[in-house]
C-alpha positions as CSV (number, residue, x, y, z in Angstrom):
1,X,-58.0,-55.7,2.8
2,X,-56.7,-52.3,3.6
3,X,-53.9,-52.4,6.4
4,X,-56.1,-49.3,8.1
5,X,-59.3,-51.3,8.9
6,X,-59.6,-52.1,12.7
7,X,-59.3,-56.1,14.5
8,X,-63.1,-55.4,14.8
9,X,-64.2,-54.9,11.4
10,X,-61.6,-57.9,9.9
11,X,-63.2,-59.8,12.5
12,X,-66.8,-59.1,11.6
13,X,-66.5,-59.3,8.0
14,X,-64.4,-62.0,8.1
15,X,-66.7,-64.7,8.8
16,X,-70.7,-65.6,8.8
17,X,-72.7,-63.5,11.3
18,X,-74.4,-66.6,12.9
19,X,-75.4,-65.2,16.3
20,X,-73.1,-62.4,16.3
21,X,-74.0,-59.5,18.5
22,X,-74.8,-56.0,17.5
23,X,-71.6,-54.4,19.4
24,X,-69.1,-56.8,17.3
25,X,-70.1,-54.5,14.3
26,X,-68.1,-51.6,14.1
27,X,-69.0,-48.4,15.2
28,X,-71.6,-49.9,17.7
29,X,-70.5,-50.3,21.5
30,X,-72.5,-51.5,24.3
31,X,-74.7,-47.7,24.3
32,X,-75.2,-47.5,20.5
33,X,-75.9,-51.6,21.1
34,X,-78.5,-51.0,24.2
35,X,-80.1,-48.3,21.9
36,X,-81.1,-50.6,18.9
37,X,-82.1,-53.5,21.2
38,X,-85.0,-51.2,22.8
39,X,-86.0,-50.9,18.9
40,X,-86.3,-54.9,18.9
41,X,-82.9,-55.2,16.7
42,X,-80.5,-58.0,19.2
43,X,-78.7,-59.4,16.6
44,X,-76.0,-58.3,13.8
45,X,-78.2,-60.3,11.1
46,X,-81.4,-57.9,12.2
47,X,-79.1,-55.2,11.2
48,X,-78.3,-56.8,8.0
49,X,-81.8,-56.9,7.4
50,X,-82.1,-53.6,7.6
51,X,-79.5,-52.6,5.3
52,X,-81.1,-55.1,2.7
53,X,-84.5,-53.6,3.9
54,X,-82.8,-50.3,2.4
55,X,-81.8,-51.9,-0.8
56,X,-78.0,-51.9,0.2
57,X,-78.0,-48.2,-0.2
58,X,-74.9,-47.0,2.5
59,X,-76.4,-43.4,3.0
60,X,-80.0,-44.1,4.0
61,X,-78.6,-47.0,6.0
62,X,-76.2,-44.4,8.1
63,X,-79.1,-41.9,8.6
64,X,-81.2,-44.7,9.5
65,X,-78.2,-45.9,12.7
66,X,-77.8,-42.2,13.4
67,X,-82.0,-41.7,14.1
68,X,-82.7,-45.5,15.4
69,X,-78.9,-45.5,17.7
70,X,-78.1,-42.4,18.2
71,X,-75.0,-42.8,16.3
72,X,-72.8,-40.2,15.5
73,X,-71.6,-39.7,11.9
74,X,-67.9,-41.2,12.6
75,X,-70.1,-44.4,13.8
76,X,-72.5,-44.4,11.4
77,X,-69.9,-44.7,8.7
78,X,-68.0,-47.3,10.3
79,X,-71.2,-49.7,11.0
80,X,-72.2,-49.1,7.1
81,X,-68.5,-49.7,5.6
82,X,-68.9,-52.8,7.6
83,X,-72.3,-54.0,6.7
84,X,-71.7,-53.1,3.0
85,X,-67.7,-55.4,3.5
86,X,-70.2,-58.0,4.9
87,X,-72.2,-57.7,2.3
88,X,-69.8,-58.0,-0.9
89,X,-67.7,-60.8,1.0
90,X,-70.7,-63.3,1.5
91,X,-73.6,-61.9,-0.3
């Protein structure tokens, strides 16, 4: 893994999501977070479903966090390069 990936994403594609909350996935803090839970999605494994949902495809999913969170494209990328990690580690 590259030496320029943050704690945060090592940490959440390092292991099995269990109950692992949305703002452990990087690019979503508590706001981005608060913003998916009013949508119904509480959990990083809802999230995953989404991306699956989208047939692993990284550039609908990031359009799809930017409309639903309100992410911004910096954020966006980081939460799909993270899902997508997830992904291709335990999938």
């Amino acid at each position: 893994m590259s030496s320029t990936t943050s704690q945060k994403f090592r940490d959440f594609t390092g292991e099995p999501l269990k109950d692992k909350v949305l703002n452990e996935i990087p690019g979503l803090g508590p706001k981005l977070a608060s913003n998916l839970e009013g949508s119904g999605i509480t959990k990083a494994y809802e999230l995953l479903g989404v991306y699956l949902t989208l047939l692993k495809n990284k550039e609908y999913f990031e359009l799809w966090i930017r409309d639903n969170a309100g992410a911004n494209r910096h954020q966006a990328k980081q939460c799909a390069d993270a899902i997508d990690a997830f992904c291709s580690q335990f999938l």
